[in-house]
C-alpha positions in Angstrom: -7.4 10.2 -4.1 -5.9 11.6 -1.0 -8.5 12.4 1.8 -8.3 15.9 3.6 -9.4 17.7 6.6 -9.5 21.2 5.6 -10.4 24.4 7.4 -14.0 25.5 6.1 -14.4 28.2 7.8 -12.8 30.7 10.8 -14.4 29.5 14.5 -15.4 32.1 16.6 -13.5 30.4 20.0 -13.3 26.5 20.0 -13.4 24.8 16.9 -16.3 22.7 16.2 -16.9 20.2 13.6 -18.8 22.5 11.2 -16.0 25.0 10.7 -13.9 21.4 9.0 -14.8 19.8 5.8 -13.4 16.1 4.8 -13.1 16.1 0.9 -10.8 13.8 -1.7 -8.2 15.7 -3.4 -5.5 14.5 -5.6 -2.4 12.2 -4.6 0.4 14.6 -3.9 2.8 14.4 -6.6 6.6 13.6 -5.2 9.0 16.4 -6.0 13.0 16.1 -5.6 14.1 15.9 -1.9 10.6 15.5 -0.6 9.5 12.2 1.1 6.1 10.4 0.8 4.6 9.7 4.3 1.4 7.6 4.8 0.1 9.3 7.9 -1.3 6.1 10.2 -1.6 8.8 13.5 -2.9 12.1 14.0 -2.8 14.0 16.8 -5.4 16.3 18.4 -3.9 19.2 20.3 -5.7 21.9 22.4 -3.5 24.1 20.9 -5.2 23.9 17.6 -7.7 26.4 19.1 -5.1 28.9 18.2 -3.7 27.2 15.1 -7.3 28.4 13.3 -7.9 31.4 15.2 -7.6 34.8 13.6 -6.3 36.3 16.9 -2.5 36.9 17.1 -0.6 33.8 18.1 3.0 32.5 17.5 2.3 31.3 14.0 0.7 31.8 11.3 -3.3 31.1 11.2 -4.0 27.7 8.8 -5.4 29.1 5.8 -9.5 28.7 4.6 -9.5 25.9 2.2 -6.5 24.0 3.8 -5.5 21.3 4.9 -5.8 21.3 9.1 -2.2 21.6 11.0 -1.7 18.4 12.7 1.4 16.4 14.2 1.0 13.2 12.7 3.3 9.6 12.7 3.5 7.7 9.2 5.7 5.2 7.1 7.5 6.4 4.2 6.0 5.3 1.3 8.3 6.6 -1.2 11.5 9.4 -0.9 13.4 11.1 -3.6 16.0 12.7 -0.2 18.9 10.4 0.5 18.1 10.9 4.2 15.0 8.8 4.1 13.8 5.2 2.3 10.5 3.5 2.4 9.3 1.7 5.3 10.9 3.9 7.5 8.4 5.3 10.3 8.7 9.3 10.7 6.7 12.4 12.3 6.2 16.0 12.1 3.8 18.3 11.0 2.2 16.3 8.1 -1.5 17.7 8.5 -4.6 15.9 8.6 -4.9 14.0 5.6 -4.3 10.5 4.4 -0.5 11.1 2.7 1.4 14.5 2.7 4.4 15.1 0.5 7.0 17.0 3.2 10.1 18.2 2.4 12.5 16.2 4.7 13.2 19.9 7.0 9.9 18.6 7.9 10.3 15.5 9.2 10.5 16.1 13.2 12.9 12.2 13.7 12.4 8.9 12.9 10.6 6.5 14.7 11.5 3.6 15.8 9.0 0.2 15.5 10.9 -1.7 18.2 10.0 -0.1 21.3 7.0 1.6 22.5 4.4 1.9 20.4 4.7 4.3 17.3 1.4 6.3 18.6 3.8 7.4 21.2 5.5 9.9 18.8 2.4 11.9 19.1 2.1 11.9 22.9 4.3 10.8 25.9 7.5 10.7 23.3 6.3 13.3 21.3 5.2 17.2 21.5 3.3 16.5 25.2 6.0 14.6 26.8 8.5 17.3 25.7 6.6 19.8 26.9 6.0 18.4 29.7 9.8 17.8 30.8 11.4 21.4 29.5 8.5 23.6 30.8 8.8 21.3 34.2 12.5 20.9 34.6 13.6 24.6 33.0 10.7 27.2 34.4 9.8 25.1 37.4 12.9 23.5 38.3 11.5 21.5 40.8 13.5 20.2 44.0 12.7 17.0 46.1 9.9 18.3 49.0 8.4 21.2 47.0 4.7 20.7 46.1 3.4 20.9 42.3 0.3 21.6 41.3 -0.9 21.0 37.9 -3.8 22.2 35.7 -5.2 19.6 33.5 -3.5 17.0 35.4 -5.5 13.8 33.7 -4.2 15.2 30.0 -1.1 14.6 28.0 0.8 17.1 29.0 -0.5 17.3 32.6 -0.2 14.1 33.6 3.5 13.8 32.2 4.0 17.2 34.0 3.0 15.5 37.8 5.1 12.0 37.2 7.9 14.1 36.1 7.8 16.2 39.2 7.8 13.0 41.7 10.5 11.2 40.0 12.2 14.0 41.3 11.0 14.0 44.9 7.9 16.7 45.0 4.6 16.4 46.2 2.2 16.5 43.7 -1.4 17.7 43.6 -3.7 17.1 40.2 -6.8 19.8 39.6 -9.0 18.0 36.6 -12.4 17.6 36.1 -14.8 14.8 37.3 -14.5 11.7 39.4 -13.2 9.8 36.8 -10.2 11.9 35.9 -9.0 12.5 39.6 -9.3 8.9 39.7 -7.3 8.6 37.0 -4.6 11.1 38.4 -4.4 8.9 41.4 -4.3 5.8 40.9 -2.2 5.8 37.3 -0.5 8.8 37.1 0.3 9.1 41.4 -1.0 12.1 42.4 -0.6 12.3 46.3 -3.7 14.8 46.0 -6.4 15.0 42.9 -8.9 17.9 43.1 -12.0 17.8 41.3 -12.5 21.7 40.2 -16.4 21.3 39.3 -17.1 20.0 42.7 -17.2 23.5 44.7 -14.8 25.6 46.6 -11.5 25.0 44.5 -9.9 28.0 46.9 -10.7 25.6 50.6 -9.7 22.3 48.5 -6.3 24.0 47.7 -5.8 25.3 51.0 -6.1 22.0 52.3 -4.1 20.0 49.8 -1.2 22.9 49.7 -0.8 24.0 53.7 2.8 25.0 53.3 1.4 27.1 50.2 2.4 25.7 46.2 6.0 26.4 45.1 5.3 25.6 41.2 2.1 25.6 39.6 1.9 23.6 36.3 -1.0 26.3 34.3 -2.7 24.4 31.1 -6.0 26.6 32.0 -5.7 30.4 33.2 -9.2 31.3 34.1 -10.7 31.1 37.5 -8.4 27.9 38.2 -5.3 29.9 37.6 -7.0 32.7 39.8 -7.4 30.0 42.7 -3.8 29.1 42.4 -2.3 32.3 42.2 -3.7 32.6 46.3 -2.1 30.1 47.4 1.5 30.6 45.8 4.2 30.2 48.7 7.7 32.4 48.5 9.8 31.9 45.5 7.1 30.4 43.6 7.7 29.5 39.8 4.1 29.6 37.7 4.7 27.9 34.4 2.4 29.4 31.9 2.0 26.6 29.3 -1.7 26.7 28.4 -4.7 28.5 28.7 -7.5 26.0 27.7 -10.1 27.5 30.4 -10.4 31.0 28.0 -12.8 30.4 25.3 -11.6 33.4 23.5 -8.9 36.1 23.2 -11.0 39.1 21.3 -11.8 40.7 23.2 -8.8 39.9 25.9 -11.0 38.4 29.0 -10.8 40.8 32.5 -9.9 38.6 35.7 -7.7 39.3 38.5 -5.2 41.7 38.5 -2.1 38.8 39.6 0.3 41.7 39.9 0.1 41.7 44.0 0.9 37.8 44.5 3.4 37.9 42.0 5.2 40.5 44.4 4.2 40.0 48.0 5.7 35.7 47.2 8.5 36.6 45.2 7.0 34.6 42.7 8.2 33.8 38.9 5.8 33.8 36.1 6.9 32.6 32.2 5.7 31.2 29.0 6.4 28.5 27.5 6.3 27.0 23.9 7.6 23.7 22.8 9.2 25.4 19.6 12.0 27.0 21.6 13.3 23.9 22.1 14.0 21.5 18.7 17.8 21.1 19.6 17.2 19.8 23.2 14.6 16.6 21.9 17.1 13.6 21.1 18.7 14.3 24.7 14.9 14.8 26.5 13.6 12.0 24.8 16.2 9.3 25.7 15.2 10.1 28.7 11.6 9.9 29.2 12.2 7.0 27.2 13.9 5.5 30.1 11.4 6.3 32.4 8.8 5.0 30.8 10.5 1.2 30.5 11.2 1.1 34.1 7.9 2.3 34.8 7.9 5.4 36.6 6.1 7.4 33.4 2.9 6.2 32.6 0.5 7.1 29.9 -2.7 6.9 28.6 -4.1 7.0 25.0 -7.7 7.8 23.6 -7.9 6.5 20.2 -10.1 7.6 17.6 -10.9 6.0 14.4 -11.2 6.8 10.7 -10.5 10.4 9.0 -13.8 11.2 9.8 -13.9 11.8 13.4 -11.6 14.6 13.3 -14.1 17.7 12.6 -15.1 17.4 16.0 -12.0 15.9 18.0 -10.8 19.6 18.8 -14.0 20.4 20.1 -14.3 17.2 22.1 -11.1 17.8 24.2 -12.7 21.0 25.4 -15.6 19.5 26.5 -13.5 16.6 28.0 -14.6 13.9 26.5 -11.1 12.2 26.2 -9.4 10.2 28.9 -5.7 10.2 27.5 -3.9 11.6 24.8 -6.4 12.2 22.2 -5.4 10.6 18.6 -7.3 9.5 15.3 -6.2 6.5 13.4 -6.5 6.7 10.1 -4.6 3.2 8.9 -3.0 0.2 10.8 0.4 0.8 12.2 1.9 -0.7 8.6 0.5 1.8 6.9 -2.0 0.0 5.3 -5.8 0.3 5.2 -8.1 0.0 8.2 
């Protein structure tokens, strides 16, 4: 049997572990130029809120009764495409279930055993990292001096986002929540300036960290962080819009701020950003975070956890911040076989 995750029933703003069901459901059956993968890694994403959601998005809702959208990293377990053998280690949307039968357009890369860790695929060297770097280097384009300020800044993609920006000279300033995650933005992921949002007065803490005002602001949130930040933008400011994790729900479409007047009176930039955009531009992107992280000027952090099982309620636990890290479920050991 092939265990599943599958989509129960439609949440009504974050998924929670009751709108998931974990059932057995038969072996995929291998059809000509598909490949076999025995998924070992899943990955939990914050932007699986809108993967299930009903509201408009960029793609297409998962179904009721299927099987959960998920990056995952497996070995090939058996291939009918010329392109792909056994043994190999591969990752791309595979879902969250124990094997997946992909047609090899599917398959994101290959993955290599010898270096970092394969769990990497899913995070640092993987949809976070890449993320990170394009939305960073293309909409912020940061230059040495400038100050960066970044939602989220303990996350995956956050805390890729602030390294990024001082290996190329800025000043960086983390907003995350609680002592342990500004912390964590300091001392691992070098932060000259971490902000703890839930201790009070996020609009004096910023004016003190930022006194020459913030040229790019890294947004995972929206929300009243983003409405903090937006005061303190300094002329010719680039906002990166790459998340909105503080918005519980988009129906109706929440009321805030109207941002139109800092936008104009800084000269300011504001775009979007999604990964997707980009396919082409990963072998080139990841050769190079690839060399950062051996030489030790990108740093991560993983939060494993383990068995099938835990992953009704993993989506639900990101928004409450229970992770420290990238946020994964292992589901086998890292040579495909059982735990």
């Amino acid at each position: 049997m092939n265990r599943q995750v599958q989509l129960q029933s439609r949440p009504n703003g974050i998924p929670q572990a009751e709108n998931f069901r974990v059932v057995d459901a038969p072996m995929p059956e291998l059809q000509d130029g598909q490949v076999l993968v025995r998924n070992i890694y899943l990955s939990v994403e914050p932007a699986m809120r809108g993967w299930v959601s009903a509201a408009a998005n960029y793609s297409e809702p998962v179904a009721i009764g299927g099987v959960m959208r998920s990056f995952a990293v497996g070995r090939v377990v058996a291939s009918k495409h010329p392109d792909h053998a056994a043994g190999e280690y591969v990752t791309g949307l595979f879902g969250w279930q124990d094997h997946a039968a992909v047609d090899a357009a599917t398959i994101q890369r290959k993955v290599s055993a010898d270096g970092a860790p394969i769990s990497t695929a899913l995070g640092v060297l993987g949809i976070n990292g890449l993320t990170a770097y394009f939305a960073l280097l293309d909409i912020g384009q940061p230059q040495p001096g400038e100050t960066v300020v970044v939602s989220t800044a303990a996350g995956s993609v956050g805390s890729c986002a602030g390294q990024i920006a001082n290996i190329h000279g800025c000043r960086t300033v983390g907003i995350t929540g609680g002592p342990d995650k500004v912390k964590l933005c300091r001392d691992a992921f070098g932060y000259e300036v971490a902000i703890d949002y839930r201790s009070g007065n996020l609009d004096a803490q910023l004016a003190a960290a930022c006194p020459k005002g913030i040229d790019i602001y890294y947004d995972n949130t929206g929300g009243a962080i983003s409405d903090a930040v937006l005061k303190q933008l300094a002329v010719g400011a680039r906002v990166v819009i790459c998340g909105t994790a503080s918005v519980a729900s988009w129906d109706p479409v929440p009321q805030g701020p109207r941002i139109e007047r800092y936008i104009l009176v800084k000269r300011a930039r504001m775009q979007g950003f999604l990964i997707f955009d980009h396919v082409a531009r990963y072998p080139a992107a990841l050769k190079e975070l690839g060399e950062w992280i051996a030489s030790g000027q990108l740093r991560y952090l993983e939060d494993v956890l383990e068995g099938l099982e835990q992953a009704p309620d993993s989506i639900a636990g990101l928004y409450r911040g229970d992770n420290l890290g990238k946020r994964l479920i292992r589901i086998a050991k890292d040579d495909g076989s059982a735990l």
